[in-house]
N, C-alpha and C positions, 0 to 999 in steps of 0.2 A: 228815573229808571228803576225798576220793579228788579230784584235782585230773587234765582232760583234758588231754595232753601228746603232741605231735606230733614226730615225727622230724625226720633234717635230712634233706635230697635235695638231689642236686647238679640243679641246670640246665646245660645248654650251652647255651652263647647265643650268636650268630654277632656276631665284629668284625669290619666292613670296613675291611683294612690297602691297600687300596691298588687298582688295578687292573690287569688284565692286556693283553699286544699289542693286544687287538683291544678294548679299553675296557671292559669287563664287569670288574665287581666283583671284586675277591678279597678271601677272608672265613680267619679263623682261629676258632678254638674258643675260648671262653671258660669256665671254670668257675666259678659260681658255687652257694654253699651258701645253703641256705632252709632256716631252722630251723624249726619249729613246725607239719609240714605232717601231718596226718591223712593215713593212708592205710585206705582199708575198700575190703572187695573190693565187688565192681560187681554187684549182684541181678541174678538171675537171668534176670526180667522184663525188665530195664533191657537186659541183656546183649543177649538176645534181641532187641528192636526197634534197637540201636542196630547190629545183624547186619544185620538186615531193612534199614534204611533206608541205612547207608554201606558195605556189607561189610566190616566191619569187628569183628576181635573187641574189644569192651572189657573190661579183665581187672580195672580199680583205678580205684576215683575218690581224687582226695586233693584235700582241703580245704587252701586256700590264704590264711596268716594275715593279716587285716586290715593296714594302711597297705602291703603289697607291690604293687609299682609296675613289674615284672617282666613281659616280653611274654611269656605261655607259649602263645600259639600256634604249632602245628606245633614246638614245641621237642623236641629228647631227654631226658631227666632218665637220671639214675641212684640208686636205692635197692634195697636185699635184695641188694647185688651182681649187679643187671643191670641192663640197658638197657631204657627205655621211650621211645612215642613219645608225645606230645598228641595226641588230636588232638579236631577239632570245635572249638565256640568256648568259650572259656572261659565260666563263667557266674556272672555277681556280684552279691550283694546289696548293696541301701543298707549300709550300714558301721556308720549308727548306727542303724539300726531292725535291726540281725544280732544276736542275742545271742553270748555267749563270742567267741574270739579270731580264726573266720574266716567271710570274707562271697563265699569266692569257689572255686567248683572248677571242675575240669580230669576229663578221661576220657583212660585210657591205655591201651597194647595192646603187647604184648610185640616189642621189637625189638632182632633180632641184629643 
């Protein structure tokens, strides 16, 4: 029996170190690794209406492994050796009504 097995992907996550002159936040990069994360490209159909509704191209949905506790709204990741963005809201299943290891995806869209 063939067992489903997810990649790792890095997140950036924003830390705020401090602020600047005029009070506004300053933020540094944080990288974080997420092991176990499916990635399947985004149907064609899906592609299409998620065009239509934010202009926005979706290229990748990746499946997000249960107990991650991760804000991946409007986040960057990186996997395949490039850049992606989040975007939209992430979307989560009950955890224990989800079968296998994730209850939660994410839609991303190529960013240089």
């Amino acid at each position: 029996m063939t067992h489903i097995k997810g990649i790792t992907v890095i997140l950036i996550d924003k830390i705020q170190t401090g602020t600047d002159p005029f009070g506004h936040p300053t933020y540094k990069d944080a990288e974080v690794q997420v092991d176990n994360v499916l990635v399947a490209p985004t149907t064609a159909a899906d592609a299409v209406s998620v065009l239509d509704l934010t202009g926005r191209k979706a290229i990748y949905t990746l499946a997000i492994p249960k107990g991650d506790t991760h804000d991946w709204e409007d986040k960057e990741v990186r996997f395949f050796n490039q850049r992606w963005r989040v975007f939209g809201i992430p979307l989560e299943g009950i955890e224990a009504n989800t079968p296998l290891d994730w209850n939660k995806k994410v839609t991303v869209e190529r960013y240089a």
